[in-house]
N, C-alpha and C positions, 0 to 999 in steps of 0.2 A: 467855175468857182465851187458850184456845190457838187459837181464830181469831184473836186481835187479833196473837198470836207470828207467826202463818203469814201473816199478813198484813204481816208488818215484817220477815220472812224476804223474802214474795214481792217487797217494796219496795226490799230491801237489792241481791238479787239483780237486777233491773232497771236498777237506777242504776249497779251494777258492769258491766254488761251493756254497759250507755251508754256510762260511761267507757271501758270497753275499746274500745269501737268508735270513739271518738274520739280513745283514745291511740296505735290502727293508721292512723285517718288522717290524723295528724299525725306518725305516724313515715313514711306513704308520702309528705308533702309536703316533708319533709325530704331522705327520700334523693333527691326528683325535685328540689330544689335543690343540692344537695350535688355530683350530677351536672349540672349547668344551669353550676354554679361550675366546675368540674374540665373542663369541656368549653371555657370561655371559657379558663381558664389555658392550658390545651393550643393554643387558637388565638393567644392573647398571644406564647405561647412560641416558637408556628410562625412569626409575625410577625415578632418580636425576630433570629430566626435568618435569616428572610430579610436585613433589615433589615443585620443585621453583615456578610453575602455581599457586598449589593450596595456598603455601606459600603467593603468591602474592597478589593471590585474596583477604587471609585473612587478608594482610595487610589495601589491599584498603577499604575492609568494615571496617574492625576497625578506620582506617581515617575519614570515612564518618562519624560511628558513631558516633565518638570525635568531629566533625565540629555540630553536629545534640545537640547534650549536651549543648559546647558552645553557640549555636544559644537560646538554651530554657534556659540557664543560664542570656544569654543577656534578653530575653526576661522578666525571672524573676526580674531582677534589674531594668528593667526599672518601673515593674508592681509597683515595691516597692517604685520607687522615685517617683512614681504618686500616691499611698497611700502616701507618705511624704507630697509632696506638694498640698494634696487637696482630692487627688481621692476615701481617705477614705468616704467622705460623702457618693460620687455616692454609696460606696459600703452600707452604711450604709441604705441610703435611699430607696435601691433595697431590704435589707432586710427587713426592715418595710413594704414595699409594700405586700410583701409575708405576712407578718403576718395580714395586712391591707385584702386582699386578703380574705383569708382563713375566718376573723370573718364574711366579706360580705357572704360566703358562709353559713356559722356556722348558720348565724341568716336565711336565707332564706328556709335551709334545715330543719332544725329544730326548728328555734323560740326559742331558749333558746339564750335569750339573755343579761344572766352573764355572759355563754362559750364567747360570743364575745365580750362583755368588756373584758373579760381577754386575751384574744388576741390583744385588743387595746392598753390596758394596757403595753403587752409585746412589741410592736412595739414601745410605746413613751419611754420604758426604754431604746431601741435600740439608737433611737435618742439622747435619755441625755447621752450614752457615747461619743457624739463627743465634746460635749460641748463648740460648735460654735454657736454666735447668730445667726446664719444664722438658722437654725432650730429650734426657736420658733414658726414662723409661723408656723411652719409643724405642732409641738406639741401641736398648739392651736386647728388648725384646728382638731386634734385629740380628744382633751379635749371634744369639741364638740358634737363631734358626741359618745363620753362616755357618759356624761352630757344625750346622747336621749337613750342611752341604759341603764341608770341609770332610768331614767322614766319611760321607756317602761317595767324594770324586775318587779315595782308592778305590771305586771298584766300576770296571770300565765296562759300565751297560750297553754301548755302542759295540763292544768288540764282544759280546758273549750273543748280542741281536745278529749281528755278524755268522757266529760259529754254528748258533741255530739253523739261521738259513742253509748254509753249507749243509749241515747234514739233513734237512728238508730235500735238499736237491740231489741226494745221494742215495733216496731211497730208492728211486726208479732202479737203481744199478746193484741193490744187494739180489741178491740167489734167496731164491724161495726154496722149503727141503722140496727134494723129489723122492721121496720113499714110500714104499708099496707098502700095503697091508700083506702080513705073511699069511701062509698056506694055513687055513685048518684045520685040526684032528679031525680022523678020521671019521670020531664017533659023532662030533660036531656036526662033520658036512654030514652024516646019517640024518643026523636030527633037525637040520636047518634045510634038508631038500625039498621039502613041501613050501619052506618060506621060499628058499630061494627060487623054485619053478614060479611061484607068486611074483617075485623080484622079476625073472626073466619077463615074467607078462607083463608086470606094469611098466620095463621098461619099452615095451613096442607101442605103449599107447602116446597117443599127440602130446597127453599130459604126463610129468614126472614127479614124482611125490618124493620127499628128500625127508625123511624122519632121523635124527641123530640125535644123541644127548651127549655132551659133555665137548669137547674142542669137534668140531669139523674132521671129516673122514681127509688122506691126505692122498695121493697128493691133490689139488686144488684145480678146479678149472681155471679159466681166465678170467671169471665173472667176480670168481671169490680172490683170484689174486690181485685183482686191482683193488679189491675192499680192504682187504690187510693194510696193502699200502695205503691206501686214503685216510684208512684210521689211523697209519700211524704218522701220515704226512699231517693230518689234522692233531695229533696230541702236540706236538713240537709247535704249532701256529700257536696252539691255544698258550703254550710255555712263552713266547714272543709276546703274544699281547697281555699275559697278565703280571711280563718284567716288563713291559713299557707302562701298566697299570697298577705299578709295586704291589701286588699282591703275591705276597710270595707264597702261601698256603697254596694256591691257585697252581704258583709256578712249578714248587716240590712234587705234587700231585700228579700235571702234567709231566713232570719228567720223568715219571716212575711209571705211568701208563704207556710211555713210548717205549723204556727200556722192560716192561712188561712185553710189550708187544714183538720188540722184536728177540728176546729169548725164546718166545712161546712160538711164533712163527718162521722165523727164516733159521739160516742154514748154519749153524754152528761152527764148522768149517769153512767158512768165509771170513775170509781176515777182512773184507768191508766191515763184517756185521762185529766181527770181533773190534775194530778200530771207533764202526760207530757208538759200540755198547761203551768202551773205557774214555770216550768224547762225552759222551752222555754222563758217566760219572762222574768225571772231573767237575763238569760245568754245575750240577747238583753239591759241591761241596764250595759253592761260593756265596757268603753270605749277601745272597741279594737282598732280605731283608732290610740291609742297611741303603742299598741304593738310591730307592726312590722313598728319603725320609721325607714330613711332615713338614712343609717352611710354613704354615700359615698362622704361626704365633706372630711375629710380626707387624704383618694386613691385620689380623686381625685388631692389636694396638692400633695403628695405625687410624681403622678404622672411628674404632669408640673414640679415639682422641678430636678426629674430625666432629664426631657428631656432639662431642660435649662441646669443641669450639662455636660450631653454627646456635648452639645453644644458648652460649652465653652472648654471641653477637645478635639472636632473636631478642635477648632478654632485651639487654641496651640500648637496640633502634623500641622496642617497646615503653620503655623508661624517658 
């Protein structure tokens, strides 16, 4: 009997034994959940809080952008009541200038000056869409300086830049004279033998001394006949750029030193030089003068009218 006691003591004690050991390791599964939970909330938490930042921020930029809209909305409406009440001229006048602008250019760079009546043209139709007296004057002033570009298109500065060149490129091919110094008296070469023995020696030295006055002895080495030609392939450039430059003083000048040039040096007998001299003529008896007139009455309207506008739109954001 008190074996069967000690044996349901030793049985009691083992089973509790068990349980115990199974109710520590169901309470260490617990806390390792309990912490597994508490550690994901804390990341939930960390997450939400980013989440509201970045939330925030995109709030505030979207804010700002919408004040930034408004502000150029505002700014828009006003642009527009200042076109209502006036400010289309300023804009209108800023456009003509541009186109005013550009013909100044048109004619200077290339002398075609229809392309820049048509431009003048397109700037005073600018104008007649305001259809304020107030911009007559402008359009007069325009008329004007159409009216010199009307005069100045008789005379075809492209085709006279044209004829120029041509005979730039015809110089290589005129005939230089080839004529000898004649024989002299006898009494002459008596009295020039001491020079000339002097001549013979200086000419066997390394150096050549060339003393002359008045035109160059003839006929010409090859040193001097390319110099003829350069000066006078250079007078005819210079005639080129100061008709693309309307200088016509400059131009007359120039043409008169080329056909200087070439009476005095090349070959009188050559019907080149004969053809280039009466080319040379003609083209001097065309009033270039008139070519490349004056447009900048106009711009220049144009201009002061811009700046009394901005003047009066300073006054009345000032007011």
């Amino acid at each position: 009997m008190l074996l069967l006691l000690l044996l349901l003591l030793a049985g009691s004690g083992y089973f509790g034994w068990q349980w115990w050991q199974s109710l520590q390791h169901n309470h260490g599964a617990w806390r390792g959940a309990v912490g597994e939970l508490q550690s994901r909330h804390s990341d939930m938490m960390s997450q939400m809080e980013s989440e509201r930042a970045y939330h925030s921020e995109y709030l505030s930029q979207h804010s700002q952008r919408l004040d930034e809209l408004e502000s150029e909305l505002a700014d828009r409406d006003q642009m527009l009541l200042a076109m209502q009440e006036g400010g289309q001229q300023y804009w209108l006048i800023n456009e003509a200038i541009s186109l005013a602008s550009l013909a100044e250019q048109q004619l200077f760079l290339t002398a075609d000056a229809d392309a820049s009546a048509r431009l003048l043209h397109a700037a005073d139709e600018v104008l007649a869409r305001s259809g304020d007296a107030a911009m007559l004057p402008l359009r007069e002033a325009l008329a004007t300086d159409i009216a010199s570009l009307n005069a100045a298109g008789r005379v075809d500065v492209t085709g006279l830049l044209l004829r120029l060149g041509a005979l730039q490129r015809q110089v290589p091919g005129m005939t230089l004279p080839e004529r000898h110094r004649g024989a002299a008296p006898d009494a002459a070469a008596e009295e020039d033998s001491e020079a000339s023995a002097w001549e013979r020696l200086l000419a066997r030295l390394p150096v050549r001394v060339r003393t002359h006055e008045g035109r160059a002895p003839v006929p010409l080495d090859a040193e001097s006949r390319q110099l003829v030609r350069l000066a006078l392939e250079g007078a005819l450039q210079e005639a080129r750029l100061a008709l693309l430059q309307g200088r016509s003083e400059v131009f007359e000048d120039a043409l008169g030193r080329a056909d200087a040039l070439a009476a005095e040096w090349f070959s009188e007998h050559d019907t080149a030089v004969t053809a280039f001299r009466d080319a040379l003529s003609e083209i001097a008896q065309v009033p270039v003068a008139r070519a490349m007139p004056d447009i900048g009455v106009g711009l220049a309207a144009l201009k002061q009218a811009r700046e009394q506008a901005r003047a009066a739109r300073s006054a009345e954001d000032a007011q």
